[in-house]
C-alpha positions as a Python dict, from the first residue, in 0.01 Angstrom:
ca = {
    (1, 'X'): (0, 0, 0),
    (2, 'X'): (-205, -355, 55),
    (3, 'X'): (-374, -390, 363),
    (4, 'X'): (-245, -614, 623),
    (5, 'X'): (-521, -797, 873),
    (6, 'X'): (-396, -787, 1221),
    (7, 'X'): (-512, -1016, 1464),
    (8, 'X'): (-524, -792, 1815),
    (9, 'X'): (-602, -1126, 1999),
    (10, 'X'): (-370, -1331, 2244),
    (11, 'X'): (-258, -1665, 2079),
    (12, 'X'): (-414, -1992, 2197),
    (13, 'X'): (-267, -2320, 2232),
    (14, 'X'): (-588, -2541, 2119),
    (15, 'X'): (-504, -2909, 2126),
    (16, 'X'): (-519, -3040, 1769),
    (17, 'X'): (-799, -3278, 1691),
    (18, 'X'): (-767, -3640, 1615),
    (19, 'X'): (-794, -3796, 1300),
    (20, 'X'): (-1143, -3935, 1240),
    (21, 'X'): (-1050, -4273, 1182),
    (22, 'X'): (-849, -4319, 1529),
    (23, 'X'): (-1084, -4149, 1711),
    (24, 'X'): (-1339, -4417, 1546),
    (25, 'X'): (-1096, -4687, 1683),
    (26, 'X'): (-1091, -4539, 2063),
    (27, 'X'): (-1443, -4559, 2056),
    (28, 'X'): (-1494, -4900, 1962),
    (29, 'X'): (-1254, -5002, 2146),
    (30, 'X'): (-1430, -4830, 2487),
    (31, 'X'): (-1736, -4955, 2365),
    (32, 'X'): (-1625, -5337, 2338),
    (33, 'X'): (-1439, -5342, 2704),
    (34, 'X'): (-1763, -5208, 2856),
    (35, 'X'): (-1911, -5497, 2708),
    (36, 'X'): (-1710, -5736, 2792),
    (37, 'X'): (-1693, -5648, 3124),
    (38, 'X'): (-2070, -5666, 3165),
    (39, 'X'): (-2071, -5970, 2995),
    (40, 'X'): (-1823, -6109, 3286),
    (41, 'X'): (-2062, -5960, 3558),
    (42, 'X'): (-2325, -6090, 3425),
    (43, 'X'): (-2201, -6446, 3360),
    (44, 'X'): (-2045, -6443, 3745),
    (45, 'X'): (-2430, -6369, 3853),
    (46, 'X'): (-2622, -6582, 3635),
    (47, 'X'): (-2353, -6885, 3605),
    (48, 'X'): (-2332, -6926, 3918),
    (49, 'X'): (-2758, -6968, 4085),
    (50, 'X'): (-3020, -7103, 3980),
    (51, 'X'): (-3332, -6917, 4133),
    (52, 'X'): (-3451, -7097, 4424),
    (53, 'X'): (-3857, -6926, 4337),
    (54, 'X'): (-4047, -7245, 4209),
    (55, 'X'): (-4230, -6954, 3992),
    (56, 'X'): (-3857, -6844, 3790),
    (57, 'X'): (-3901, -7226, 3636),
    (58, 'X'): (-4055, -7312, 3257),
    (59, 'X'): (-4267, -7611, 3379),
    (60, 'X'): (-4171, -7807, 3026),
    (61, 'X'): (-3818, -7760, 3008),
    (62, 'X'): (-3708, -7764, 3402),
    (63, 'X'): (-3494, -7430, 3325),
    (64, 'X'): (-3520, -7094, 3436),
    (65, 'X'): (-3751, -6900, 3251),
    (66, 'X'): (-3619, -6634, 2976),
    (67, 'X'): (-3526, -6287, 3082),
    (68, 'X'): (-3470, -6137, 2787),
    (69, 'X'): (-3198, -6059, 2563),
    (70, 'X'): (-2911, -6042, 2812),
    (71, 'X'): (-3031, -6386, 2896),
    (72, 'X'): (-3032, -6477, 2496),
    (73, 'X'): (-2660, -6356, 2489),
    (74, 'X'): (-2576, -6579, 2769),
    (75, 'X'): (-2751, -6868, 2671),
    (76, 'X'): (-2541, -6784, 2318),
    (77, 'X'): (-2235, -6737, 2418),
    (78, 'X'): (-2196, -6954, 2737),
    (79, 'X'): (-2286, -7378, 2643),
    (80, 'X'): (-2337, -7449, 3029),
    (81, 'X'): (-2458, -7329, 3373),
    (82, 'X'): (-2169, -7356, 3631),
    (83, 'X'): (-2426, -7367, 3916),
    (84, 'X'): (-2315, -7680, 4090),
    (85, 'X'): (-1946, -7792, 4160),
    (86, 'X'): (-1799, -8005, 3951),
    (87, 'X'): (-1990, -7967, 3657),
    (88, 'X'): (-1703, -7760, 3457),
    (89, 'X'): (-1468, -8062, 3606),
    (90, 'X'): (-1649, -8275, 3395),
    (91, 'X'): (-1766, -8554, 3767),
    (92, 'X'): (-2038, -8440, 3975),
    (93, 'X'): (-2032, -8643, 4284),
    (94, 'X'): (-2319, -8614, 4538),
    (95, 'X'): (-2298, -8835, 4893),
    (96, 'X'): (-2639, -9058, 4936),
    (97, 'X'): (-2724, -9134, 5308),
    (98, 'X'): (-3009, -9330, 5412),
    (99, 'X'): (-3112, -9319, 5755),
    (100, 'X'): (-3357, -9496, 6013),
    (101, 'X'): (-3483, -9123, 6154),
    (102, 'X'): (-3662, -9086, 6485),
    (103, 'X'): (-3801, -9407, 6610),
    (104, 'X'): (-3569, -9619, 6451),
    (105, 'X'): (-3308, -9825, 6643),
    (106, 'X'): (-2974, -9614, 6566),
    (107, 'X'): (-3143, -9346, 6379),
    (108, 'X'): (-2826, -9194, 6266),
    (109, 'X'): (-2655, -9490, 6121),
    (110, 'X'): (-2624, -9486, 5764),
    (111, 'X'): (-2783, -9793, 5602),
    (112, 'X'): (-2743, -9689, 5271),
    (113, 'X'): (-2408, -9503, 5147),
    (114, 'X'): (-2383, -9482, 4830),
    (115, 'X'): (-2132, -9148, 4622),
    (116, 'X'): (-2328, -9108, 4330),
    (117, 'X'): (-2121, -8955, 3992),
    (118, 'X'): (-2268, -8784, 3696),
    (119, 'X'): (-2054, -8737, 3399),
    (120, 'X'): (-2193, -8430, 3213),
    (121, 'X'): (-2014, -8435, 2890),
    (122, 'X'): (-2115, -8779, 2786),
    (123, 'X'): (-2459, -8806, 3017),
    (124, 'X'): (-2314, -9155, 3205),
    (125, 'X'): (-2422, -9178, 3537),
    (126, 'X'): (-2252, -9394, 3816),
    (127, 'X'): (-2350, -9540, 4184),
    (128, 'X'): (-2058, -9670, 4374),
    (129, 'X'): (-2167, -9824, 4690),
    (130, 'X'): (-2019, -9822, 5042),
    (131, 'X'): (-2017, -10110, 5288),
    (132, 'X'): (-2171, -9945, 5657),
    (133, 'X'): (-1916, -10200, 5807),
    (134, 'X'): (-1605, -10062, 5620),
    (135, 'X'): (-1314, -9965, 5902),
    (136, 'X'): (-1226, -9610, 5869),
    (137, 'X'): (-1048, -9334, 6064),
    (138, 'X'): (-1290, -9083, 6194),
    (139, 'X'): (-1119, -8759, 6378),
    (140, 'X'): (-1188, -8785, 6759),
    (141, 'X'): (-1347, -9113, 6711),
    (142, 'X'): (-1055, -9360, 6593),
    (143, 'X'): (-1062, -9663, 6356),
    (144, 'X'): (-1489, -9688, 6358),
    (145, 'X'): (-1725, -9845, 6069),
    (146, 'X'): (-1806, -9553, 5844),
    (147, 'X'): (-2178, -9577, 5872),
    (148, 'X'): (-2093, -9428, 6227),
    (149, 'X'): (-2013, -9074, 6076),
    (150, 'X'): (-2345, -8960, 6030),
    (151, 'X'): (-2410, -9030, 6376),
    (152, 'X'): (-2107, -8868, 6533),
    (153, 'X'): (-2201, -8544, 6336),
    (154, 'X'): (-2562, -8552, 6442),
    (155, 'X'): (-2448, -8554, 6842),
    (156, 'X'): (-2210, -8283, 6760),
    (157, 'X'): (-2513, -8074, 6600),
    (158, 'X'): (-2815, -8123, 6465),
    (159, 'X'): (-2863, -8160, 6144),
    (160, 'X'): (-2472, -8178, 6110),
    (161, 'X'): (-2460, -8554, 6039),
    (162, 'X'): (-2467, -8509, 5647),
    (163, 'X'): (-2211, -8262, 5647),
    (164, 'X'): (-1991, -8426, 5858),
    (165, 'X'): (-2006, -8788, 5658),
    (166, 'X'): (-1973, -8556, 5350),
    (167, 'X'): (-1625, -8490, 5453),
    (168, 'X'): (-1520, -8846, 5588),
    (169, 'X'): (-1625, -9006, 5274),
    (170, 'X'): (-1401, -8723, 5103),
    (171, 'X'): (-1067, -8774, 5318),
    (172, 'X'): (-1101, -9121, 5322),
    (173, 'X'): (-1185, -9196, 4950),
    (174, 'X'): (-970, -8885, 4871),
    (175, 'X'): (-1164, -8745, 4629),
    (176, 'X'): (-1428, -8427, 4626),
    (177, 'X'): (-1778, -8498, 4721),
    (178, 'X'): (-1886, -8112, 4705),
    (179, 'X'): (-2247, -8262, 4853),
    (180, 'X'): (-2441, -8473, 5002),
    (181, 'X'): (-2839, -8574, 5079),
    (182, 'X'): (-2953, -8789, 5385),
    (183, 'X'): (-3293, -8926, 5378),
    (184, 'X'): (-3482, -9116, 5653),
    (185, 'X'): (-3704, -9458, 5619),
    (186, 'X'): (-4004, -9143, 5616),
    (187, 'X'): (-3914, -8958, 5348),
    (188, 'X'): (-3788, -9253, 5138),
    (189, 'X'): (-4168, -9430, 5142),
    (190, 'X'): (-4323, -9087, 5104),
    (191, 'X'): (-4119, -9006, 4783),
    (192, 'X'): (-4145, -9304, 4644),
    (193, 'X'): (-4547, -9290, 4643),
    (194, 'X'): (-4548, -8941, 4500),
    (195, 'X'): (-4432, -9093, 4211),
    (196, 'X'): (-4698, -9331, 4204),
    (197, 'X'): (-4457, -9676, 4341),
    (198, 'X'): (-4184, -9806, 4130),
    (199, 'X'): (-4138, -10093, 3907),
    (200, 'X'): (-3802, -10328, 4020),
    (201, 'X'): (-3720, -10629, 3816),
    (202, 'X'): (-3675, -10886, 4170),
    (203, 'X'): (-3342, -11049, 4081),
    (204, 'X'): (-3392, -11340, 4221),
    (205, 'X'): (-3677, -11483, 4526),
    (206, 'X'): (-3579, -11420, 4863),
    (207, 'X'): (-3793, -11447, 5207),
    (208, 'X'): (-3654, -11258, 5524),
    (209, 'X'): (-3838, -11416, 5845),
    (210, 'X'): (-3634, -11147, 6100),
    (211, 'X'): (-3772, -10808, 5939),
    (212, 'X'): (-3817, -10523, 6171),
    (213, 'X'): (-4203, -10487, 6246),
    (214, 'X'): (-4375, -10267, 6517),
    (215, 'X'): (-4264, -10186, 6888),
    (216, 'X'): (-3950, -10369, 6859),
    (217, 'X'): (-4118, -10724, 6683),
    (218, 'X'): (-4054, -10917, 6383),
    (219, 'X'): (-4255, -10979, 6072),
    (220, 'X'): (-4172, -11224, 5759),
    (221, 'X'): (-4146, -11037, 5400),
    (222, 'X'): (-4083, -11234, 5086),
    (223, 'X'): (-4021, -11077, 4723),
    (224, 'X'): (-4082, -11323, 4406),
    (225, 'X'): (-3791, -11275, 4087),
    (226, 'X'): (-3947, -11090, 3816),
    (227, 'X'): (-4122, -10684, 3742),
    (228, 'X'): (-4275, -10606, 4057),
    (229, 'X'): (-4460, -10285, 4128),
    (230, 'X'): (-4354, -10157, 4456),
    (231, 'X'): (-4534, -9828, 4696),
    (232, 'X'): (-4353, -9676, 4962),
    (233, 'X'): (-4343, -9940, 5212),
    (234, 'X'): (-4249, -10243, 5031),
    (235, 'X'): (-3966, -10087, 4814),
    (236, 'X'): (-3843, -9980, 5167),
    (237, 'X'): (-3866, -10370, 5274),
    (238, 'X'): (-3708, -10462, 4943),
    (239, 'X'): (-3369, -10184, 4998),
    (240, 'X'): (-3392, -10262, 5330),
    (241, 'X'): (-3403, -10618, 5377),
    (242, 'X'): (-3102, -10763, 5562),
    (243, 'X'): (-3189, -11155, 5640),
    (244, 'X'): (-3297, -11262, 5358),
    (245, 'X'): (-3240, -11625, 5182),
    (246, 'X'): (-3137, -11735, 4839),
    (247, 'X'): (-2820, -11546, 4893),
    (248, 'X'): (-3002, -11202, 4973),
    (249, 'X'): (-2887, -11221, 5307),
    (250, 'X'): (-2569, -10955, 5250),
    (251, 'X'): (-2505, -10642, 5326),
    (252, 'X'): (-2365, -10661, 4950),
    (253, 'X'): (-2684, -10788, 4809),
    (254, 'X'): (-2874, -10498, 4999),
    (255, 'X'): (-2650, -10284, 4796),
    (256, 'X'): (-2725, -10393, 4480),
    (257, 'X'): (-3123, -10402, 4540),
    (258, 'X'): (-3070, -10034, 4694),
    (259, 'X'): (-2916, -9936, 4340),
    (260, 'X'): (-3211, -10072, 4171),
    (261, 'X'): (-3452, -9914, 4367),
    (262, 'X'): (-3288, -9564, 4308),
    (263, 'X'): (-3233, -9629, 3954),
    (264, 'X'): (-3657, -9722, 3906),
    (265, 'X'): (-3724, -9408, 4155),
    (266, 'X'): (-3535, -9204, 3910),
    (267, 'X'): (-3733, -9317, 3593),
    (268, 'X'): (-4055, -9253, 3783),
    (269, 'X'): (-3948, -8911, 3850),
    (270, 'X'): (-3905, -8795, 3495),
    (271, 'X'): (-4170, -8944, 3363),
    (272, 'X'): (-4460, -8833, 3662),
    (273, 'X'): (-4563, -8494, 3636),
    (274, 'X'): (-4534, -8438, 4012),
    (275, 'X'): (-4188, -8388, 3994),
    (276, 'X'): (-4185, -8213, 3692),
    (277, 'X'): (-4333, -7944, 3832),
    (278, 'X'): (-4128, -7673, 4046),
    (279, 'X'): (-4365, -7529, 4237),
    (280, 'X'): (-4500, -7826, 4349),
    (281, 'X'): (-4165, -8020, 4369),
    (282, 'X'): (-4069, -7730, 4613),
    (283, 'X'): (-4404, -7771, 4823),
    (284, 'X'): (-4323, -8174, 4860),
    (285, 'X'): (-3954, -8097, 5001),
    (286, 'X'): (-4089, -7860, 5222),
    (287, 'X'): (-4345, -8113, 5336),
    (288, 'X'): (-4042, -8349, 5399),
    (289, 'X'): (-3801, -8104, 5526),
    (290, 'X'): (-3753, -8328, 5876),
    (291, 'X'): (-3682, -8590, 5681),
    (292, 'X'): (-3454, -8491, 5471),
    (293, 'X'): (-3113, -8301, 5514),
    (294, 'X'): (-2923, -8176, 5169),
    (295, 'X'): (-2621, -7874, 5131),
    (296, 'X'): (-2859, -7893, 4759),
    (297, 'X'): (-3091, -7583, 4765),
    (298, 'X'): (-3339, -7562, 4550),
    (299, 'X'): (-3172, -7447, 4219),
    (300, 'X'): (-2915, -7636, 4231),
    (301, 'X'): (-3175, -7926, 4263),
    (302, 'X'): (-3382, -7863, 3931),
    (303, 'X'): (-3041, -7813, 3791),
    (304, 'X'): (-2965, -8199, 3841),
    (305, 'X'): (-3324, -8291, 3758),
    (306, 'X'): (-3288, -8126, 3437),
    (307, 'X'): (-2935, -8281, 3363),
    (308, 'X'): (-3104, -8593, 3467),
    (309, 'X'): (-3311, -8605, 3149),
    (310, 'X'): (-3002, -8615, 2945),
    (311, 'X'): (-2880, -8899, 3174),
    (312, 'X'): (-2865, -9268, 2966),
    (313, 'X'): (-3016, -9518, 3263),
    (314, 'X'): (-2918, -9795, 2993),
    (315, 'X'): (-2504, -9707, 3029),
    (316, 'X'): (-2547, -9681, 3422),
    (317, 'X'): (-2206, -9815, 3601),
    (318, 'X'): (-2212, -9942, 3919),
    (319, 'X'): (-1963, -10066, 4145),
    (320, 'X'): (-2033, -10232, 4450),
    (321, 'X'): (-1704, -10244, 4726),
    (322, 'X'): (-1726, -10596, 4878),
    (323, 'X'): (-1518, -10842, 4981),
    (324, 'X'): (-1604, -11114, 4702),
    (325, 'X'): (-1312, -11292, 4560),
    (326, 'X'): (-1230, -10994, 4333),
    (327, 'X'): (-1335, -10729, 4556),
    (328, 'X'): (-1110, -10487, 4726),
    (329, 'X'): (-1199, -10555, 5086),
    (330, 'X'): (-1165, -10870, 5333),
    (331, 'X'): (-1324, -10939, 5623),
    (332, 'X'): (-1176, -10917, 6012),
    (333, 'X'): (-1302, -10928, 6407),
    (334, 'X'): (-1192, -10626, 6579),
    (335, 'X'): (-1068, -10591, 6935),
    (336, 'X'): (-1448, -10494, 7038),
    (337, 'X'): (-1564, -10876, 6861),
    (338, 'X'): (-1701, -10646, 6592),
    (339, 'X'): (-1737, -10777, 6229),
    (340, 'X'): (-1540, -10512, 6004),
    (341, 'X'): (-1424, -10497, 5653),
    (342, 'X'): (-1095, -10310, 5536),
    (343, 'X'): (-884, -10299, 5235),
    (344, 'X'): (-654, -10610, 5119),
    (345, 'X'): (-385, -10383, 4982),
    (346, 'X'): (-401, -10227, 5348),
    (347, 'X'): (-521, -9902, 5229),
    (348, 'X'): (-764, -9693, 5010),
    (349, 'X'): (-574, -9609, 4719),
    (350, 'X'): (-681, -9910, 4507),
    (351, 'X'): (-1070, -9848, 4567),
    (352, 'X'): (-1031, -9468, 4542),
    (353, 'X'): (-862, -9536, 4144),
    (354, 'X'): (-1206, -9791, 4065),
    (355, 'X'): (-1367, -9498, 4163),
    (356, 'X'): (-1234, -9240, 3983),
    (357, 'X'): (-1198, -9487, 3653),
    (358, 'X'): (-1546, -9561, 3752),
    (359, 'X'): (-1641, -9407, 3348),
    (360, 'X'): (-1423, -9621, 3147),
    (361, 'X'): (-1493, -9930, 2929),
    (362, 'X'): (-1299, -10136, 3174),
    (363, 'X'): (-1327, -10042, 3515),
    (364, 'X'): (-1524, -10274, 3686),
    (365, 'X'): (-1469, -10550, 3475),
    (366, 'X'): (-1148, -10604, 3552),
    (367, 'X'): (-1054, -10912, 3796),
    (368, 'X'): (-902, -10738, 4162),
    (369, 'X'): (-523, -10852, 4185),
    (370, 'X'): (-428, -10714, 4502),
    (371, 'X'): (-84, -10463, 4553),
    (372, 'X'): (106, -10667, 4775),
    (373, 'X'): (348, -10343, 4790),
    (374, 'X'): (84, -10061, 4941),
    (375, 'X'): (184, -9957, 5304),
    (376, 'X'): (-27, -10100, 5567),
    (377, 'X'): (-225, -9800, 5699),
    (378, 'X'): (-573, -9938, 5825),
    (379, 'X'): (-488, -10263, 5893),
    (380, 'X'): (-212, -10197, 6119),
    (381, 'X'): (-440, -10049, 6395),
    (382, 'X'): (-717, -10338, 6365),
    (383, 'X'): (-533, -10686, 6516),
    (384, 'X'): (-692, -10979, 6324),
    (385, 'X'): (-899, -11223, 6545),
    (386, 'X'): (-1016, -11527, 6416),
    (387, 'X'): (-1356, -11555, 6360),
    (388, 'X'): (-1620, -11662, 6608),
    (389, 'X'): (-1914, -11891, 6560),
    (390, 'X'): (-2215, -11769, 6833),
    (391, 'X'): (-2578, -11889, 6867),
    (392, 'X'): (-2849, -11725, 7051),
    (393, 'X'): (-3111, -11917, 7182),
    (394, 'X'): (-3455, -11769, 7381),
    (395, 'X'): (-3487, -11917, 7704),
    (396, 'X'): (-3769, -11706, 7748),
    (397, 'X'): (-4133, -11704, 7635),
    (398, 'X'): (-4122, -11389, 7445),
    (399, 'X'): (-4116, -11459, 7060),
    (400, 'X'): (-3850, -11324, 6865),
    (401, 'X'): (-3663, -11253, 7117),
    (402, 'X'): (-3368, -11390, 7015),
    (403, 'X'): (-3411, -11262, 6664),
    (404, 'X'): (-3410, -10944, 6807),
    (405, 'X'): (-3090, -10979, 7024),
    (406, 'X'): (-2962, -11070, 6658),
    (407, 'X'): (-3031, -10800, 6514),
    (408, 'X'): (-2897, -10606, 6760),
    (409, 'X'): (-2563, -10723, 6762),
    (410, 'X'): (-2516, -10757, 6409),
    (411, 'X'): (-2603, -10400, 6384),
    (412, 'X'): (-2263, -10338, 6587),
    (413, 'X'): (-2094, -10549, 6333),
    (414, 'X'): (-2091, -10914, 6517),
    (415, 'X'): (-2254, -11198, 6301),
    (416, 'X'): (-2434, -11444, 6466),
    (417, 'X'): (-2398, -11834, 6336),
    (418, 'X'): (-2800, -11960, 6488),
    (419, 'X'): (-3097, -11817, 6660),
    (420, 'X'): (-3335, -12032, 6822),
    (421, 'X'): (-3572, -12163, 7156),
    (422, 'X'): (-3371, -12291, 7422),
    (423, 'X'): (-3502, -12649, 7512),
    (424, 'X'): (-3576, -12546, 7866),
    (425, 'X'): (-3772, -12285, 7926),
    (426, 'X'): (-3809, -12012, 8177),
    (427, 'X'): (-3425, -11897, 8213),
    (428, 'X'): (-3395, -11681, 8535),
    (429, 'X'): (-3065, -11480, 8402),
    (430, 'X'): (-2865, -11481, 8062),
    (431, 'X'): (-2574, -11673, 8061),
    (432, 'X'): (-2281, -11639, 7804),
    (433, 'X'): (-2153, -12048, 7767),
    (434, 'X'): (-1804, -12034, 7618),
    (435, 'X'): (-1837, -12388, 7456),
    (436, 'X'): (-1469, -12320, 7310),
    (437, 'X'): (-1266, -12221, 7623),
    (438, 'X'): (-952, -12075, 7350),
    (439, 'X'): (-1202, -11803, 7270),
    (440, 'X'): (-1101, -11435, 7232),
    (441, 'X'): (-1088, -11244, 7512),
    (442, 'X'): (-1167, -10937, 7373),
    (443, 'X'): (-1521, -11081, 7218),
    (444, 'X'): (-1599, -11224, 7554),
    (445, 'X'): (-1545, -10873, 7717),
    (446, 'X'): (-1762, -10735, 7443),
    (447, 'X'): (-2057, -10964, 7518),
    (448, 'X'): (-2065, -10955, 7888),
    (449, 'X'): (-2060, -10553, 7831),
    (450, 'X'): (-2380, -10582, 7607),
    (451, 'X'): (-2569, -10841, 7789),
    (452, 'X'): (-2477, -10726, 8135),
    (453, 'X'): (-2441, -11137, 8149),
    (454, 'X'): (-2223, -11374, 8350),
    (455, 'X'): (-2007, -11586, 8160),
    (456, 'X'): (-1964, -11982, 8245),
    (457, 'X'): (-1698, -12269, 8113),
    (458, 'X'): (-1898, -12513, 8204),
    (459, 'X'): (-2272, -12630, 8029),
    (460, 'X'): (-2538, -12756, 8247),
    (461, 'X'): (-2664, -13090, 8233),
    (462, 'X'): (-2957, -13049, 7996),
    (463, 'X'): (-2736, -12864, 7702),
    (464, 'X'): (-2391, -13110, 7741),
    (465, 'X'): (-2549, -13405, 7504),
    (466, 'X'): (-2627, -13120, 7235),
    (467, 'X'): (-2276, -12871, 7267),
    (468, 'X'): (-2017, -13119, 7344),
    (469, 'X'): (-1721, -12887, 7348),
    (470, 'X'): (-1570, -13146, 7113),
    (471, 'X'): (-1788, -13183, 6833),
    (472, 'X'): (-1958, -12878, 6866),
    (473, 'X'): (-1887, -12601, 6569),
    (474, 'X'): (-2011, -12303, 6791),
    (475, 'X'): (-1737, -12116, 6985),
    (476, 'X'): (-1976, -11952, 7209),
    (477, 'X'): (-2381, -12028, 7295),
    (478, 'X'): (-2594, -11743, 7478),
    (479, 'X'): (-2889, -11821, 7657),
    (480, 'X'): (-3128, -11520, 7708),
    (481, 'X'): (-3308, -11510, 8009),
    (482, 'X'): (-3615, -11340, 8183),
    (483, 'X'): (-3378, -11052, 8289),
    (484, 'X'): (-3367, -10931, 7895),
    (485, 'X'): (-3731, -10942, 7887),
    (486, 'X'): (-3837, -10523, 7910),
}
């Protein structure tokens, strides 16, 4: 009889094991997610800051130093840094303000408006600048030149005024302007001469006799055409100039010498080895930080200063919105007398297109043919009043006085057709002469408001021979007197 083997244990149920070759599978396939996923974390962290430590920075490349091999993987697999908005758009537009600052008359006005657009995939860089008179609708504030924005966002909170022109520029132009830096007359000269002054090729020869000087005076500047080299203070005369001759005289042409100066600033600054270096890039900002107001922090900063040295200055575009024969805007008196500018099609859509095209072969070369079919949207809240010729003369003995009464007004938008001494002199009060009795209403409203002046339809002996309301081509003749003298 054979032997049988009994087994005296309870079955068990084991669960069968898997094949080798799909439990190989399951394995990589764990081992893969977990990578990608990390992968994804990281890229969310590292894509989307720069470090804001001066120390994180190689000092020859502008880029945060290496961190290993998680940051060779990256650097592998990803082509670009997402670290600023826009960039993976392909436009990265940034809002330039320059400001007066403390001590200035209107500190908070924005001189200098200019969106400037980098292209990333091709390196083309473009400034498109802003008239301070154009007429725009500001929340709370109505139909108001756009240079006003800072302003209104500065009295709302401080330090607010960049932010808050950041996002009137954007509704009115319609397009995204993610940031924006202002910088004051301070900051602009102190910049400018850590970089050792500038080199501007001077269009053309211009002399400006009604500069701003000290404690409210006036001094005479004068720039010859050719290469200058320019420090701090006289590359702010030459951006800031507003009375200049030889057709410099513009707010227009101050536009165009603003874009040179910013496009010789930005040579300077990648080719001086102050501002190739982070940490003491960093300490200069600091230095400045009263001066200058930015949503930029400090990564996102050498991030654009490193792009920068991919940027061609040779292909820059630039696009100036005036109200030249081709240009998109026209000139108009408001109800307040105030010079403004707004759109000949009657609204924005026109500009906002040049400045969108801004990159291709064509865009600014094209002749303006105005849409004689665009809805009227600003220029149905702004009546048209016909222009008005006014002179200023000093009937004081306090020079430049009337030059500065000039200024003044034309800073509110009214231009002023003369300036000079009244041929009798002391004047007890100011007087406002309307030489053209058919005058605007409005303007004369405006004037006696600002000059606290009476107003008078008839001339006085000794001015009659010179303003005959006949042959005279001013509408309107204001004599200061000692009561403007402070």
């Amino acid at each position: 009889m054979d032997e049988q083997s009994i087994n005296l244990l309870k079955p068990q149920n084991y669960p069968l094991s898997d094949p080798p070759k799909k439990k190989t599978k399951r394995v990589i396939f764990l081992a893969l997610a977990l990578t990608i996923l990390g992968l994804l974390i990281f890229r969310n962290y590292t894509m989307t800051k720069w470090p804001n430590n001066p120390d994180d920075y190689d000092s020859v490349t502008l880029k945060p130093k290496r961190i290993g091999f998680l940051q060779t993987v990256k650097n592998f697999i990803f082509s670009s840094d997402n670290v600023i908005a826009g960039d993976q758009d392909g436009r990265i537009n940034i809002l330039l303000l320059g400001i007066g600052g403390s001590g200035h008359d209107g500190p908070y006005l924005s001189d200098t408006n200019i969106i400037l657009s980098i292209k990333p995939s091709t390196n083309e860089v473009a400034m498109i600048s802003i008239p301070r008179d154009l007429a725009v609708r500001i929340n709370n504030h109505g139909v108001r030149k756009i240079n006003n924005a800072d302003a209104f966002g500065e009295a709302e909170q401080a330090n607010g005024g960049g932010e808050y022109a950041r996002k009137v520029f954007e509704k009115t132009f319609g397009i995204s302007i993610p940031y924006y830096a202002r910088v004051d007359f301070m900051a602009f000269k102190e910049l400018v001469d850590a970089v050792g002054g500038i080199e501007v090729n001077v269009q053309r020869s211009f002399v400006d006799t009604a500069y701003p000087g000290p404690n409210h005076s006036f001094q005479t500047i004068s720039f010859q055409a050719g290469p200058q080299q320019l420090n701090g203070e006289r590359a702010l005369m030459f951006a800031r100039s507003r009375h200049g001759s030889n057709g410099e005289g513009s707010d227009f042409a101050r536009a165009k010498r603003q874009q040179l100066v910013l496009t010789a600033f930005k040579k300077e600054v990648l080719s001086a080895g102050t501002f190739l270096n982070p940490v003491t890039l960093q300490k200069i900002f600091s230095s400045l930080s009263q001066h200058i107001v930015t949503n930029l922090d400090f990564g996102q900063t050498m991030y654009l200063i490193s792009l920068a040295k991919q940027l061609n200055s040779d292909e820059l575009k630039t696009l100036v919105i005036d109200d030249s024969p081709n240009g998109f805007l026209k000139s108009i008196i408001g109800e307040d007398g105030a010079y403004l500018l707004i759109p000949k099609s009657g609204n924005f859509s026109e500009i906002t297109s040049a400045i969108n095209n801004i990159f291709e072969a064509t865009s600014t070369m094209a002749a303006y043919t105005p849409n004689q079919n665009q809805p009227i949207t600003i220029a149905s809240v702004i009546p048209s009043i016909p222009s008005v010729k006014i002179e200023i003369q000093n009937g004081t003995w306090q020079p430049g006085l009337a030059a500065f009464k000039k200024q003044e007004l034309e800073k509110e938008g009214l231009q002023i057709f003369s300036i000079g001494n009244s041929a009798k002199r002391p004047i007890a009060t100011t007087t406002i002469y309307l030489i053209n009795p058919n005058v605007s209403s409005t303007i004369v409203t405006s004037l006696k408001g600002k000059f606290h002046a009476l107003t008078s339809n008839t001339l006085p002996e000794w001015l009659q021979r010179a303003y005959n309301a006949a042959s005279s081509s001013r509408d309107i003749l204001i004599v200061l007197g000692q009561d403007m003298v402070e």
